[in-house]
N, C-alpha and C positions, 0 to 999 in steps of 0.2 A: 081895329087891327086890320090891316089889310092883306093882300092874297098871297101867297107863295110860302119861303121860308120863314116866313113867321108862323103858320097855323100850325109847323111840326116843333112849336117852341112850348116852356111851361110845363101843364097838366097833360094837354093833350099828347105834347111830345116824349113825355114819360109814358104815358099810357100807349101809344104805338108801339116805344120801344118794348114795352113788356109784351102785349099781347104777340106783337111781332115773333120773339125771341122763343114764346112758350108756343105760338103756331109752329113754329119752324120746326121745334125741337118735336112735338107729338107727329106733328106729318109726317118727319122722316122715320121716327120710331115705328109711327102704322108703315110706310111706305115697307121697311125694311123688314115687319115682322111679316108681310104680306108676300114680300117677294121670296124669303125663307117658306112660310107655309107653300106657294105656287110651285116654287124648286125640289121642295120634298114630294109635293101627291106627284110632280110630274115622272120622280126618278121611282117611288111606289107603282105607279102605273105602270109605266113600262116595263119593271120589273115583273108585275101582275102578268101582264099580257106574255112576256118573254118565257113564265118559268110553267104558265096553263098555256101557249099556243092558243090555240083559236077558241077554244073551251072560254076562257077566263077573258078575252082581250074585251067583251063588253064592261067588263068589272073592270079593269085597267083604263079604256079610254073614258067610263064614267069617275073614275077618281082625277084622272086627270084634267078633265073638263068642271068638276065640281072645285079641285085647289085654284084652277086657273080663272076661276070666279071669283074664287074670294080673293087672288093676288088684283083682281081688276079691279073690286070693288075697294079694297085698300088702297089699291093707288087713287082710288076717285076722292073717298075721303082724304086721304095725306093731300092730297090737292087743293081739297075746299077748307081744310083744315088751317093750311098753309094761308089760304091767299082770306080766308076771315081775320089770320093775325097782321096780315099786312093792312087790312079794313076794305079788300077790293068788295 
C-alpha cells in the first residue's frame, strides 16, 4: 500500500475516525468543565477578598490561583487528549 490517502483507508481509517471523534468529544468536555471550575474559584475569590478586605484577600487570591490551576491543567490535558485521538 503506498503513502498518503490510502493509509487513512480500511481498519486503520475507522479507527482514526473513532479515536479521533471520542478525543475530540472528552478534550472539549475536560476543556469546558475546567474553564467552568477556573470562572467559579475566580468569581469565589474575589468575592472572598471583596466581602473580608484585606483580612481574607490571602484566602481569595489562594482560591483563585489554586482554580486557575486546575482550569490550566485541564486545558493541558483537553489538548493532549485531543491531539492522541488525532494520533499526533
Amino acid at each position: 500500500m503506498g503513502l498518503g490517502k490510502n493509509e487513512d483507508q480500511g481498519v486503520t481509517g475507522a479507527a482514526k475516525f473513532v479515536t479521533s471523534t471520542l478525543g475530540n468529544t472528552v478534550g472539549a468536555v475536560t476543556n469546558t468543565l475546567g474553564g467552568v471550575v477556573g470562572a467559579a474559584g475566580r468569581g469565589v475569590g474575589e468575592t472572598v477578598t471583596a466581602v473580608t478586605g484585606g483580612v481574607g484577600e490571602p484566602v481569595g487570591k489562594g482560591l483563585t490561583s489554586l482554580t486557575d490551576g486546575v482550569e490550566d491543567g485541564a486545558g493541558r490535558l483537553a489538548r493532549g487528549t485531543k491531539d492522541a485521538g488525532e494520533w499526533k
